[in-house]
LORO-807447 format. One record per residue (C-alpha): residue in three letters; chain; x, y, z. Coordinates in nm, 3 decimals, decimal comma, padded with zeros to 5 digits. Example, Ala and Ser with C-alpha at 12.3 -4.5 7.8 and 13.67 -1.06 7.14 Angstrom:
2
+-----+----+---------+---------+---------+
!  aa ! ch !      xx !      yy !      zz !
+-----+----+---------+---------+---------+
! ALA !  A !  01,230 ! -00,450 !  00,780 !
! SER !  A !  01,367 ! -00,106 !  00,714 !
+-----+----+---------+---------+---------+
end
This chain:
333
+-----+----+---------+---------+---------+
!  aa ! ch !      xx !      yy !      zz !
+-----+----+---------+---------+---------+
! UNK !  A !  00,000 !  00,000 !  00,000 !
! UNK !  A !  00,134 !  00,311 ! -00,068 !
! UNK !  A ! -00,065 !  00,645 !  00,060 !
! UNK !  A ! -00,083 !  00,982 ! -00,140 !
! UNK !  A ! -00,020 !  01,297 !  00,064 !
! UNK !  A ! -00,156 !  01,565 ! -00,087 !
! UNK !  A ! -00,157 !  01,905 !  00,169 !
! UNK !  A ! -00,219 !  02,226 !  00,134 !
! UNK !  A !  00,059 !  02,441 ! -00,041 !
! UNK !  A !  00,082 !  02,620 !  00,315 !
! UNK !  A !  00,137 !  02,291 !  00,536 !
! UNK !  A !  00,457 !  02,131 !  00,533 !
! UNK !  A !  00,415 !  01,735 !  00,577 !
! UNK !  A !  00,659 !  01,469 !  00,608 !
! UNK !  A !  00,653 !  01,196 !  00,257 !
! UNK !  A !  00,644 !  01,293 ! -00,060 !
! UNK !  A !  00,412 !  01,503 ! -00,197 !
! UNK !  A !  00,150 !  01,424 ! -00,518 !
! UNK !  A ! -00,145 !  01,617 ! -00,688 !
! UNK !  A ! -00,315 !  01,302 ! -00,729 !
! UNK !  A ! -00,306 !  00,931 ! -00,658 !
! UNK !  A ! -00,132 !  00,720 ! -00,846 !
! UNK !  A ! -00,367 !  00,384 ! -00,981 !
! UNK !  A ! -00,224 !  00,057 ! -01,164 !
! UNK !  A ! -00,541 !  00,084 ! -01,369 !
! UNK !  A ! -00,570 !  00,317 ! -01,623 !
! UNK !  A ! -00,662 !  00,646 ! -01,592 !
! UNK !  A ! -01,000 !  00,601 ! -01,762 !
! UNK !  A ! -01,125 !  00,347 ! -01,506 !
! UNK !  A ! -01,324 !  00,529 ! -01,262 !
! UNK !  A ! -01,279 !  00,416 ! -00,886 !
! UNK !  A ! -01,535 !  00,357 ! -00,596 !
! UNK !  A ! -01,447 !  00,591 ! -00,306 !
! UNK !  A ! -01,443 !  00,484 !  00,033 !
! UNK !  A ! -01,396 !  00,728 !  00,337 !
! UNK !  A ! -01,275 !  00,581 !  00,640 !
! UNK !  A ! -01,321 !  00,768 !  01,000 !
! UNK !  A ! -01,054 !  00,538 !  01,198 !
! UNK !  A ! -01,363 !  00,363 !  01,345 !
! UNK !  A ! -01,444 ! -00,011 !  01,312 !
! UNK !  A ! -01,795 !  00,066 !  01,197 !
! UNK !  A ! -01,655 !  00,298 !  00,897 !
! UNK !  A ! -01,464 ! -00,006 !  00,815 !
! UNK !  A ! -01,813 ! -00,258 !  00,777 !
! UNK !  A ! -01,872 ! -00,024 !  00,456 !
! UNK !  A ! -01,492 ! -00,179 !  00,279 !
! UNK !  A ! -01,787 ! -00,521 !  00,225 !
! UNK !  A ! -01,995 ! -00,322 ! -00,038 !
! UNK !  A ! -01,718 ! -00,107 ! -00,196 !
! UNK !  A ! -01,510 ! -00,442 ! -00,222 !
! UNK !  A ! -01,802 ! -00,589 ! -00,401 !
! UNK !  A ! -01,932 ! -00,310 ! -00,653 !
! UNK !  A ! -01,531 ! -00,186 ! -00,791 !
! UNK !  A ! -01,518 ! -00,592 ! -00,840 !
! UNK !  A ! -01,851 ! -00,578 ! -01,072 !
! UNK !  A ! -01,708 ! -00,300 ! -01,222 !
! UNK !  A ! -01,293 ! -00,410 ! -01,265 !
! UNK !  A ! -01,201 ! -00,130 ! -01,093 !
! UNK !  A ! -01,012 ! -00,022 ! -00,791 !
! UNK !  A ! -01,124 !  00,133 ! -00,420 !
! UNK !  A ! -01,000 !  00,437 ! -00,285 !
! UNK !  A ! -00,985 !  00,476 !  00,062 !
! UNK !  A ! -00,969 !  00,778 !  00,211 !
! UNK !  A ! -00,851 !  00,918 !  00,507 !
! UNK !  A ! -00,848 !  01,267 !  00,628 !
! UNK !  A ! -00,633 !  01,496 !  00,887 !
! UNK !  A ! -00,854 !  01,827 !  00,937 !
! UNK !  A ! -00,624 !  02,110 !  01,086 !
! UNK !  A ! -00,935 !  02,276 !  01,209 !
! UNK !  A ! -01,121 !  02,052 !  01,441 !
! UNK !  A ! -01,034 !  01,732 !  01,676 !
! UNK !  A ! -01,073 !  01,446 !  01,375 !
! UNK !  A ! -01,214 !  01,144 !  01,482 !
! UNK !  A ! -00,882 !  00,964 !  01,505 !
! UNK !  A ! -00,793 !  01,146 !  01,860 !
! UNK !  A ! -00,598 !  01,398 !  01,636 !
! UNK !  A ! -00,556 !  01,750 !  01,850 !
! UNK !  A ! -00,395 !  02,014 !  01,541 !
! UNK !  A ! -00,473 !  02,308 !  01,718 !
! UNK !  A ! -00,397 !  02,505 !  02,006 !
! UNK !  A ! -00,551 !  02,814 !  02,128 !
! UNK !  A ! -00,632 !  02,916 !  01,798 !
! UNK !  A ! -00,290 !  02,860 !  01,627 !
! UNK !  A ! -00,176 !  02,525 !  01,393 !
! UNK !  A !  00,082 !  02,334 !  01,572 !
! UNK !  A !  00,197 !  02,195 !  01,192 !
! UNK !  A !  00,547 !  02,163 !  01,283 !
! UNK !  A !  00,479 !  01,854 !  01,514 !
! UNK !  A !  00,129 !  01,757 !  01,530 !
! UNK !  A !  00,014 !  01,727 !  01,148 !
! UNK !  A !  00,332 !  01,523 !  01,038 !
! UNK !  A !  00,214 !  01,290 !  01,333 !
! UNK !  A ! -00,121 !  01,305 !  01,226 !
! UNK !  A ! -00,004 !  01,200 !  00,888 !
! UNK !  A !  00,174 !  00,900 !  01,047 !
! UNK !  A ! -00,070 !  00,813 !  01,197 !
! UNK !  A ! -00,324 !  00,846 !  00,982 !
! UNK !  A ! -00,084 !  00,620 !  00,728 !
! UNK !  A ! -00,029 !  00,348 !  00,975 !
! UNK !  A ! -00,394 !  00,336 !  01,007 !
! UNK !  A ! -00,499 !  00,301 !  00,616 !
! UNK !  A ! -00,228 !  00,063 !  00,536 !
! UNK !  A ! -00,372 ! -00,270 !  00,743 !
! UNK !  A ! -00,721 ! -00,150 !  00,572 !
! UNK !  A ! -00,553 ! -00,204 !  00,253 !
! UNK !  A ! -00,421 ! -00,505 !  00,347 !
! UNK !  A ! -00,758 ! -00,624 !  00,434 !
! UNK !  A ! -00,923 ! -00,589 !  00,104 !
! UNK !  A ! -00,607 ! -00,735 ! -00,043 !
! UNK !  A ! -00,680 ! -01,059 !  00,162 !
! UNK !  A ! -01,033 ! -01,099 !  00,111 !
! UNK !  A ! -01,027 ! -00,933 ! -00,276 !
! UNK !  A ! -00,708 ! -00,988 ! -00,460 !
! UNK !  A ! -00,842 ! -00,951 ! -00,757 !
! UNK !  A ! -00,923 ! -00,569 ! -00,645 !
! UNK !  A ! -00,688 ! -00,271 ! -00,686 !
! UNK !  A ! -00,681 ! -00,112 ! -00,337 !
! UNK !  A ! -00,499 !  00,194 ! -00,241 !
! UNK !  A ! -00,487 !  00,438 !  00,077 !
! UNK !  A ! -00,515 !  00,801 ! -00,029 !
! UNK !  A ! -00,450 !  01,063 !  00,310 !
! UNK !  A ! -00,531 !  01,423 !  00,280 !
! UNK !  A ! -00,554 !  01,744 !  00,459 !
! UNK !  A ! -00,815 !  02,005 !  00,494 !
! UNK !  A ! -01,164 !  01,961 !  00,559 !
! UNK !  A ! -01,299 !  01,628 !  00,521 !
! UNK !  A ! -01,604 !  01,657 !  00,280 !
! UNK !  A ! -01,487 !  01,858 !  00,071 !
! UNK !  A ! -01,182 !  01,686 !  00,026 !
! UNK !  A ! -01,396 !  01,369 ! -00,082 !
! UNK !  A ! -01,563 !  01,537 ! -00,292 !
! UNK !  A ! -01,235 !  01,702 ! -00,445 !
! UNK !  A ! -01,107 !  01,381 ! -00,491 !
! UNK !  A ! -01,465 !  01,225 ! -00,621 !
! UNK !  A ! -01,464 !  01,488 ! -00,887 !
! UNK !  A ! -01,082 !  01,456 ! -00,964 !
! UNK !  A ! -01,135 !  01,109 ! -01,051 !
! UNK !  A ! -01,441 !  01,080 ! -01,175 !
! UNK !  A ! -01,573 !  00,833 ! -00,892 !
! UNK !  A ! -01,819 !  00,534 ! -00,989 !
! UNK !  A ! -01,935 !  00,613 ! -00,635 !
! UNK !  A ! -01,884 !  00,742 ! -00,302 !
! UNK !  A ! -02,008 !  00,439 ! -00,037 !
! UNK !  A ! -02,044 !  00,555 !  00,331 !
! UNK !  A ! -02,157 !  00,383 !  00,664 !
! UNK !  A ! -02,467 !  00,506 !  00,846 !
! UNK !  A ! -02,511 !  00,512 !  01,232 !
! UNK !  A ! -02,856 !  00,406 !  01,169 !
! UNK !  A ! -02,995 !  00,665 !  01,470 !
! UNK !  A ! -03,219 !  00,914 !  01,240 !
! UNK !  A ! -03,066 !  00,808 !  00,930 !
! UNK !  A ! -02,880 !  01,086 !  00,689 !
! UNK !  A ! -02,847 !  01,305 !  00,962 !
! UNK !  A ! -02,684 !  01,040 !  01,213 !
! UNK !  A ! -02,393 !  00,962 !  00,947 !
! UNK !  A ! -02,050 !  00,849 !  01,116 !
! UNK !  A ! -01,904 !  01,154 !  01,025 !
! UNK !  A ! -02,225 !  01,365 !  01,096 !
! UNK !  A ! -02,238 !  01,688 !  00,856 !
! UNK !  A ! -01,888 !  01,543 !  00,693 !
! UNK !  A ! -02,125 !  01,285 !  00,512 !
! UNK !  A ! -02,437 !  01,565 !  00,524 !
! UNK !  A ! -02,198 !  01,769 !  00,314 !
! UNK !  A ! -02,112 !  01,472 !  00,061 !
! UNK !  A ! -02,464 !  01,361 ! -00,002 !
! UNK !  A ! -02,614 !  01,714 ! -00,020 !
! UNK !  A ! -02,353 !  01,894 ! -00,258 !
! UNK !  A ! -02,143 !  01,602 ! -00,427 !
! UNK !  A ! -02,263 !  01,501 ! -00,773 !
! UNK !  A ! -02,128 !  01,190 ! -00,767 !
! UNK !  A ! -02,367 !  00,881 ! -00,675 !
! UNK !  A ! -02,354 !  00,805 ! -00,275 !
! UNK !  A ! -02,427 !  00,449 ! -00,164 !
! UNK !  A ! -02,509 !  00,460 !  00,228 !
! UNK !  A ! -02,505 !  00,126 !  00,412 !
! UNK !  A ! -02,627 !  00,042 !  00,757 !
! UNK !  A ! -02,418 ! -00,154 !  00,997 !
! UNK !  A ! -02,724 ! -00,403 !  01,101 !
! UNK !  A ! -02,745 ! -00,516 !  00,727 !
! UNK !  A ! -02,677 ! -00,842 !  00,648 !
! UNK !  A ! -02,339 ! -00,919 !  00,473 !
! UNK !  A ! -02,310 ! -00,867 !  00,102 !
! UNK !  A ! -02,421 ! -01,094 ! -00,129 !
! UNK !  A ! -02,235 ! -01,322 ! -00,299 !
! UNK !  A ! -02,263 ! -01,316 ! -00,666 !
! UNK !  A ! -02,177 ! -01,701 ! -00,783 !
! UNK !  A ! -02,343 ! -01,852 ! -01,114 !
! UNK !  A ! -02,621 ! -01,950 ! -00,903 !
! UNK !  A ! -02,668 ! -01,590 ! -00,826 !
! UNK !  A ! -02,466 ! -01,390 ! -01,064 !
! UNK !  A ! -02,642 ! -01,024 ! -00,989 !
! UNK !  A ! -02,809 ! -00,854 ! -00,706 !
! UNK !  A ! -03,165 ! -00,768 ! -00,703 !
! UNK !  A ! -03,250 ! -00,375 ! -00,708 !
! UNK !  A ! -03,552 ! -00,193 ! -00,630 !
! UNK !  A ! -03,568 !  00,139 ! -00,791 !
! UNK !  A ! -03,896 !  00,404 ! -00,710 !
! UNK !  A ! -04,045 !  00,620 ! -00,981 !
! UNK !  A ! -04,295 !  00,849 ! -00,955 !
! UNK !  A ! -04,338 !  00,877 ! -01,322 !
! UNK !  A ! -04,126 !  01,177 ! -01,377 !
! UNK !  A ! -03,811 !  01,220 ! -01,602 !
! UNK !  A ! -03,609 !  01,303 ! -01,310 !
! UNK !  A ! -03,677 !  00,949 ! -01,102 !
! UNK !  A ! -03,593 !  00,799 ! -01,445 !
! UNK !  A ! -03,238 !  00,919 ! -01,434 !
! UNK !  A ! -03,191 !  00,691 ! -01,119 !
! UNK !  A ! -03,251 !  00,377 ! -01,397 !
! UNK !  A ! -02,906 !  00,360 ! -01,550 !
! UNK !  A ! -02,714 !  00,296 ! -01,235 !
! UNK !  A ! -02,991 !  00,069 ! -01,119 !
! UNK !  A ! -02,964 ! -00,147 ! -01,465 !
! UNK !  A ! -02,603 ! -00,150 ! -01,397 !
! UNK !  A ! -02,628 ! -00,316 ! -01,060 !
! UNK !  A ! -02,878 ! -00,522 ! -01,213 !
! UNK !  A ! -02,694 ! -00,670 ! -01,454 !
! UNK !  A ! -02,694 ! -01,058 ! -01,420 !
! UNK !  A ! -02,982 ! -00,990 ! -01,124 !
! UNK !  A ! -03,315 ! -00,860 ! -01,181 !
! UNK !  A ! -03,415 ! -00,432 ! -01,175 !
! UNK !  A ! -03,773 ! -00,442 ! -01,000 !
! UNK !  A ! -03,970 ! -00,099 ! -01,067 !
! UNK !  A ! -04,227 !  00,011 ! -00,811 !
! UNK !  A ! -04,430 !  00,310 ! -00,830 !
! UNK !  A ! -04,727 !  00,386 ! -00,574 !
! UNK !  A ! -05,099 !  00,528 ! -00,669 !
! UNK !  A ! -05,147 !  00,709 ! -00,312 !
! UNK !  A ! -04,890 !  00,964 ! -00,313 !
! UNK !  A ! -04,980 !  01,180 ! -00,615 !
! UNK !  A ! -04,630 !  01,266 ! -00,734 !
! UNK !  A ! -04,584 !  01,277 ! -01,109 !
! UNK !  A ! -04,780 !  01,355 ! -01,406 !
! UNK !  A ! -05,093 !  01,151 ! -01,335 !
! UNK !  A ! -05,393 !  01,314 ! -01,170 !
! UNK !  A ! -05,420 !  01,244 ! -00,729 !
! UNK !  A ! -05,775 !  01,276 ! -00,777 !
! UNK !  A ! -05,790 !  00,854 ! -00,657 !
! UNK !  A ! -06,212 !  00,860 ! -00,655 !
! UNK !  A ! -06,127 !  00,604 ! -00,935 !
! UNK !  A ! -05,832 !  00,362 ! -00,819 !
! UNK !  A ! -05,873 !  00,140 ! -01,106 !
! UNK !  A ! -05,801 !  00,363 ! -01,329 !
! UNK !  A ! -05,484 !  00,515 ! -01,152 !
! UNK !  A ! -05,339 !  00,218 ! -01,075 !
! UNK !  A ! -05,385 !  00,089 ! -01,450 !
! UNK !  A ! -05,210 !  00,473 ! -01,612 !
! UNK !  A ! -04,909 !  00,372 ! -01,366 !
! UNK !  A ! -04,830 !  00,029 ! -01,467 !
! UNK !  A ! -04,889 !  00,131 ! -01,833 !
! UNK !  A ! -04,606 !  00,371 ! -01,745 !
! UNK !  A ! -04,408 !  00,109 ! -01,589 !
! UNK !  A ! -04,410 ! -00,112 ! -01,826 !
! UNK !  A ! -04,339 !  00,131 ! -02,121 !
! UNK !  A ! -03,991 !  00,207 ! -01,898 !
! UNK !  A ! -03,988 ! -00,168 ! -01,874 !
! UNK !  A ! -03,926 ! -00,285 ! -02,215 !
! UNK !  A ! -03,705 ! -00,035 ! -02,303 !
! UNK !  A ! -03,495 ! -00,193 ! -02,039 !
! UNK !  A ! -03,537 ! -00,523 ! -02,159 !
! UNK !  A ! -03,441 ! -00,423 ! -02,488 !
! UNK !  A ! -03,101 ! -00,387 ! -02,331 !
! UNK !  A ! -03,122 ! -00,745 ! -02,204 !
! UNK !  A ! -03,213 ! -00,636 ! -01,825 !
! UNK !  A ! -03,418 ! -00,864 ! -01,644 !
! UNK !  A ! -03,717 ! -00,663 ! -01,537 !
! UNK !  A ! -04,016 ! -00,694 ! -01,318 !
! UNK !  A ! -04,297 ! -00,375 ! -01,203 !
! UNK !  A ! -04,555 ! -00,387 ! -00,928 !
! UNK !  A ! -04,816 ! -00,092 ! -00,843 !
! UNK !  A ! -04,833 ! -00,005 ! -00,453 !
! UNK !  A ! -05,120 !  00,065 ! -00,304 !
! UNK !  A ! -05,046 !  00,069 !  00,054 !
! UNK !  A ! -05,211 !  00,417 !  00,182 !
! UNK !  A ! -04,783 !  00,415 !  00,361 !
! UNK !  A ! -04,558 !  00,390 !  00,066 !
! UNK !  A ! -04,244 !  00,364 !  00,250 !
! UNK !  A ! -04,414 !  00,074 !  00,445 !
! UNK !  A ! -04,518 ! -00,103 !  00,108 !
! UNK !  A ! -04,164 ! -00,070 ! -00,015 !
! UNK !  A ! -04,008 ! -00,221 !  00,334 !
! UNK !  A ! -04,242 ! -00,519 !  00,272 !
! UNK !  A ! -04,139 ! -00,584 ! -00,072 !
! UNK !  A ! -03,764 ! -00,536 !  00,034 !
! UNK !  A ! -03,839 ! -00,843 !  00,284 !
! UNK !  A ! -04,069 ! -01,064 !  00,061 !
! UNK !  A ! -03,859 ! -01,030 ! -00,281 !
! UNK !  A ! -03,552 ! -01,048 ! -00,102 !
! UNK !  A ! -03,410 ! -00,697 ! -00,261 !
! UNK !  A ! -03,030 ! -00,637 ! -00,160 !
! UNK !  A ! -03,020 ! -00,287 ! -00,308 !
! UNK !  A ! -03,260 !  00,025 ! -00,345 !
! UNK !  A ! -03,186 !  00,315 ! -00,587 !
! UNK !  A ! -03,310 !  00,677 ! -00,585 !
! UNK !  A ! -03,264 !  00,982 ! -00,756 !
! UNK !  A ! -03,220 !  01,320 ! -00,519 !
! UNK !  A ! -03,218 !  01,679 ! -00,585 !
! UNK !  A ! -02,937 !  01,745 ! -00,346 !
! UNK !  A ! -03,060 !  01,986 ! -00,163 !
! UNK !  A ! -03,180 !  02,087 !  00,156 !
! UNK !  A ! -03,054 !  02,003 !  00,531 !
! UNK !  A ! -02,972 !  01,623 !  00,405 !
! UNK !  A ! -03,026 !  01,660 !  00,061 !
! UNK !  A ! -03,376 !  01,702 ! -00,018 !
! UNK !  A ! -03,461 !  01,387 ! -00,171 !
! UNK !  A ! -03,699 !  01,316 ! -00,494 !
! UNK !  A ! -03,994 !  01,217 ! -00,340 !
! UNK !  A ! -03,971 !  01,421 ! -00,057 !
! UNK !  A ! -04,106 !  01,208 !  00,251 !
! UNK !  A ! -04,140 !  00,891 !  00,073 !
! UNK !  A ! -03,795 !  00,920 ! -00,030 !
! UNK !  A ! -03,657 !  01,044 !  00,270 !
! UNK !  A ! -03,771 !  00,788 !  00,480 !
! UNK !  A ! -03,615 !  00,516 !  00,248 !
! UNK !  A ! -03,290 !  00,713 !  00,308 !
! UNK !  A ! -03,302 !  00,701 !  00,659 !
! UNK !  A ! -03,479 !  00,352 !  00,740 !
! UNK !  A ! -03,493 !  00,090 !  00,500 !
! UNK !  A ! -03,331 ! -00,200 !  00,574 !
! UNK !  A ! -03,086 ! -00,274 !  00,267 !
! UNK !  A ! -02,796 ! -00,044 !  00,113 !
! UNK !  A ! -02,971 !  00,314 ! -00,084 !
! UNK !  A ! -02,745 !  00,405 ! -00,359 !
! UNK !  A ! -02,844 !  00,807 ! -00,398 !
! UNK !  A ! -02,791 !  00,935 ! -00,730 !
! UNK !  A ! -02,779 !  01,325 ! -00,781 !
! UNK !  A ! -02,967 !  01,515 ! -01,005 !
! UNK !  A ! -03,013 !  01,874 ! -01,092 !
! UNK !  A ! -03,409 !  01,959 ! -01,177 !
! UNK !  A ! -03,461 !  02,111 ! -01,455 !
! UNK !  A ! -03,575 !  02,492 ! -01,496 !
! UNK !  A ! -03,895 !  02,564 ! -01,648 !
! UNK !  A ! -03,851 !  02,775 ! -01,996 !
! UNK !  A ! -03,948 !  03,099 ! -01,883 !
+-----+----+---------+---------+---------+
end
């Protein structure tokens, strides 16, 4: 393993010094992104990043991150009464730090040999550099690990991770440390199953390319509810019937254009009067190990595409939610 330092111009650090990591892959190969916080629950995400950059042939990132403003979560005092100690306490940091990536390396090299895996430290402030690094890159993904204790807003790294999923543009997988372990893709089972919520606007669509992707060799399972009014069918419900029959006709028009591609696809209509509910059902009873949504990116967590309905997935349900950021469009005029 061999970790990147990359400072600020204005902080001298002890290694050698790079404007980006160096990768055995190519340069066009885009990694998955995994932050670490020093913490042993950070570390349960390595499963899921491990297992999507092998999908994809391409290698993890891990990150870790020395902030010179704050206490990180490593124990790491850089400050005192107002003024950097950089002359002793960041080249320690970065020691440290280094010692701390490299057996996390060696981990994925153990269980995933077949994986490029490389520790990448950095100084400044945490989100951003993840998302400087994200961008850089061009990231397949960033994957974090939740507390689980009020969802987006409980994040390991609290607003470090707010900050990623509300202003990165780069798609954010959160996983939840009582989830079971990942799937195993064998020829029995050579592809995950994903769940992926419309609402029968173009913007929820734009969440389907990454969920055909994970789908690939699984099956991509559509839902889309008749009690919530989003999208461009009327809320006026005095006739179910007919609501319920204008959303699977739109389901299944997005469905065989995916099977055209050769995705597996299935739909079902919820009708639950509690979407998120009707979703955590199906999640149990069709055995779903992923769930997909689109997100605006903005707001306190990221204000999410369906609003409640989506926000609630976000924070509760109980398998991996890959977010995937979109900016609405403007009205002409």
């Amino acid at each position: 393993m061999r970790a990147t330092f990359d400072p600020p111009g204005t902080v001298p650090a002890s290694g050698p010094v790079t404007d980006a990591p160096e990768l055995a892959a190519p340069p066009s190969v885009r990694p998955v992104i995994l932050p670490l916080d020093g913490s042993a629950l950070s570390e349960r995400a390595r499963y899921w990043a491990v297992a999507i950059a092998r999908t994809r042939h391409t290698p993890v990132i891990m990150i870790g991150v020395v902030d010179a403003n704050q206490v990180s979560s490593l124990g790491l005092a850089v400050v005192s009464a107002g003024i950097y100690i950089y002359t002793s306490m960041v080249p320690d940091a970065l020691r440290e730090v280094t010692q701390y990536l490299e057996p996390q390396v060696g981990a994925c090299a153990t269980v995933a040999p077949d994986v490029h895996t490389q520790g990448l430290l950095k100084i400044g402030d945490a989100s951003r550099e993840i998302l400087n690094v994200a961008s850089e890159l061009d990231a397949e993904m960033v994957v974090l690990m939740t507390h689980g204790r009020g969802g987006v807003d409980r994040l390991i790294w609290g607003s470090v991770a707010e900050q990623v999923v509300r202003n990165g543009h780069v798609p954010v997988l959160l996983v939840r440390p009582w989830e079971h372990p990942v799937p195993e893709l064998t020829p029995e089972h050579p592809g995950w199953r994903v769940l992926v919520h419309l609402d029968g606007t173009k913007l929820a669509e734009t969440s389907l390319a990454e969920a055909a992707r994970l789908a690939v060799g699984g099956e991509l399972l559509m839902v889309r509810d008749v009690v919530s009014g989003h999208g461009d069918w009327s809320d006026d419900l005095t006739e179910p019937r007919e609501a319920t029959d204008m959303v699977k006709l739109h389901l299944d028009g997005v469905a065989s254009r995916l099977r055209e591609d050769g995705i597996q696809v299935r739909t079902l209509v919820l009708t639950r009067p509690v979407v998120t509910d009707a979703i955590s059902e199906v999640v149990s009873t069709e055995a779903i190990d992923l769930i997909v949504l689109a997100t605006h990116g903005r707001g306190a967590i990221g204000r999410l595409l369906h609003g409640s309905v989506s926000d609630a997935l976000a924070r509760h349900a109980p398998v991996p939610v890959l977010l995937i950021h979109q900016e609405p469009e403007v009205p002409a005029g």
